[in-house]
N, C-alpha and C positions, 0 to 999 in steps of 0.2 A: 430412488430419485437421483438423477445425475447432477441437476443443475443446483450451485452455489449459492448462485445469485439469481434475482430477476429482479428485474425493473419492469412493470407492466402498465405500459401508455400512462407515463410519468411525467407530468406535468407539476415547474415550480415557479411559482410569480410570486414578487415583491412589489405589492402594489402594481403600479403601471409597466414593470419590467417583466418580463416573462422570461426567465434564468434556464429554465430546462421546459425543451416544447413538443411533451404527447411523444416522450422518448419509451420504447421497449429494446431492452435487451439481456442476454443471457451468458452468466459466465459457469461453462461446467465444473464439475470437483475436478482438482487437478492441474487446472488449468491455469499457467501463465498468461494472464489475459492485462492488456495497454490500455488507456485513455488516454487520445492523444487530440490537443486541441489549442489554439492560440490563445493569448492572455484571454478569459473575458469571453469565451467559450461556451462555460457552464460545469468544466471539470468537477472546479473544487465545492460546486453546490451538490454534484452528483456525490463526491463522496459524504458531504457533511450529512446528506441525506440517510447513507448506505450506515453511516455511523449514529442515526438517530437524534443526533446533533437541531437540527429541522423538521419538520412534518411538509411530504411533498402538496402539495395544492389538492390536486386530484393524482389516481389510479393508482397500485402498488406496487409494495419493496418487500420481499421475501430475502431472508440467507437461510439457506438448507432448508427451505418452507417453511419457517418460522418469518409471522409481518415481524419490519425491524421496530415496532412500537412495544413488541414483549422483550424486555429485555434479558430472557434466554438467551434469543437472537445475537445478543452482542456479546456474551460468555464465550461463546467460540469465535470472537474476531479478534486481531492482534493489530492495532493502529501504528504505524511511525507519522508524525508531523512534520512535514519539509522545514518548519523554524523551532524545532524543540529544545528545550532550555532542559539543562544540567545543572543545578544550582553549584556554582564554584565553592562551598564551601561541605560539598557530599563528596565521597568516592562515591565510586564505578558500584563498589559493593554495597554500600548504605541506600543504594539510588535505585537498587535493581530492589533491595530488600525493603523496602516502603512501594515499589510498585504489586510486590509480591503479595504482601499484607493487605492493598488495595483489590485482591482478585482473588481474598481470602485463605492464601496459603502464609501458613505460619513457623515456628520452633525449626525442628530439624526437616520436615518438608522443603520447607522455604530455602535454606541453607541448601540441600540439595537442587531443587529446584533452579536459582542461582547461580551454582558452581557448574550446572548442567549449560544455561544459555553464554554464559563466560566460554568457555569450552566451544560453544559452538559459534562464535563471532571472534575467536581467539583473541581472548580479551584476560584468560588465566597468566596470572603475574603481575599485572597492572592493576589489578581492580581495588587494590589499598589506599593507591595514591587518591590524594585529589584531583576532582575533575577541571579544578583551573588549571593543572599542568597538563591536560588532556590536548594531542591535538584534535585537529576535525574530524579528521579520519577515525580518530578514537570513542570523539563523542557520537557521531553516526554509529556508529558499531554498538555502543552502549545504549544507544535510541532502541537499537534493532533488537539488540537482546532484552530489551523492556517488553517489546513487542512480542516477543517467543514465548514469553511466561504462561507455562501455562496450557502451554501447546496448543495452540490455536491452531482451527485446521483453516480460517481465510485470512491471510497479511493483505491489511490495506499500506499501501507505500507511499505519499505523497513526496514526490522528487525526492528519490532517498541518497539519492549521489551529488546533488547540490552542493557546489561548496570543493568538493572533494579533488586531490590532485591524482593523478591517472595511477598511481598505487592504491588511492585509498579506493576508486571504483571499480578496480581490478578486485580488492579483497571483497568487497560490497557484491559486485558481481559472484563472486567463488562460493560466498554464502545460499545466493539465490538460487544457484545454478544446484544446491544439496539440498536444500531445503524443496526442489523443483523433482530429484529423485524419490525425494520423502513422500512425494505425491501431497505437500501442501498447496493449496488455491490462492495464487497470487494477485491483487487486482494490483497495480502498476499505475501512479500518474506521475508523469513524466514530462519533459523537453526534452531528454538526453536521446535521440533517436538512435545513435548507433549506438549505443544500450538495450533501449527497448528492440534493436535489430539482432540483436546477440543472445538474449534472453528471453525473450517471449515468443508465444506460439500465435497467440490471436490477437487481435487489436481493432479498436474503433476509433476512427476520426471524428470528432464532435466541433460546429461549432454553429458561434448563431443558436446556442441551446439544444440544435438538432443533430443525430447523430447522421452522420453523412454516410458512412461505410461500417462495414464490422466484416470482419472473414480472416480465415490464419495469414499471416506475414508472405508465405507462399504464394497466397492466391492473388494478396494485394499486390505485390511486387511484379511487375512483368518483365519481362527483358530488358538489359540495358539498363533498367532504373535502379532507382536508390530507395530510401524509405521519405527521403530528406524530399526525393522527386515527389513521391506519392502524399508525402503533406501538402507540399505547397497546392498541388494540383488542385485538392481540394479545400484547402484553405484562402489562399488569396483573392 
């Protein structure tokens, strides 16, 4: 089976509001794949769905053909939250090692485990401190290696550069960009467009609940344009 994800004529209403409307679509293994769509959209329903978080109204949500109501399904996903909290009074190390313990790795496992995603969001040497002396850039990275625990093979990203000054989404970027050779399956929601232009392969425009476009960045893009062109086009 190739594909990651599906979403199958995905329909999701709150009451009288209809948040995502009779959406299909498919992201394969491997695959840097964008959600891109203006506030109010339907983005952030779509992921809260993908994460089980919600039950869609009608039709399905498969990861790796597992429905995401068995929660197998979500053993192999690794979440960052565009506002996630670092309790100021944990390190880097105490913070990753209670996420550790939350996804059942423990003793010297865990310890390795740990020292393994430090390592890979170059975060080894800092990780004693406190996370109130962390800056943004630090706690993004610290998000992100919560998220690797574990080794998931799908990262969901909800605007993981947020916040970040053009070193910290260079580093954030550098991460993607290895974890993208690793042949992990990244689903991406974003604003950051010349991000999502840099780093991803496929992308959907969503908005109004519906998903407007989906096709690689190549195909979206025609001459002359931007990414920034091909939102608005379909957005405003």
């Amino acid at each position: 089976m190739r594909n990651m994800i599906v979403l199958n004529v995905v329909t999701k209403r709150f009451n009288t509001l209809t948040a995502v409307d009779n959406i299909t679509c498919r992201v394969e293994k491997g695959e840097f794949f964008a959600l891109l769509g203006p506030n109010g959209a339907g983005k952030t329903t779509v992921v809260r769905m993908l994460l089980g978080f919600i039950k869609p109204t009608s039709g399905s949500i498969t990861i790796d053909g597992i429905p995401v109501s068995n929660p197998q399904a979500r053993k192999q996903v690794g979440y960052l939250a565009e506002n996630h909290m670092i309790p100021p009074y944990l390190s880097g190390h105490e913070y990753l090692r209670r996420h550790a313990a939350l996804i059942g790795s423990t003793g010297k496992d865990a310890l390795m485990e740990v020292d393994r995603v430090l390592e890979v969001v170059s975060m080894k040497g800092r990780e004693k401190e406190k996370s109130a002396a962390y800056s943004k850039g630090m706690k993004q990275r610290t998000g992100l290696a919560a998220a690797l625990l574990g080794q998931p093979k799908l990262l969901i990203l909800d605007e993981p550069v947020t916040g970040l000054d053009p070193l910290g989404i260079r580093d954030v970027r550098n991460i993607l960009e290895n974890l993208r050779d690793q042949g992990v399956t990244v689903f991406l929601n974003s604003h950051f467009l010349s991000e999502v232009e840099k780093t991803c392969r496929t992308l959907a425009i969503m908005n109004n609940g519906r998903i407007l476009v989906k096709d690689s960045i190549r195909s979206i893009i025609e001459d002359d344009e931007t990414l920034e062109d091909v939102f608005i086009k379909y957005t405003e």
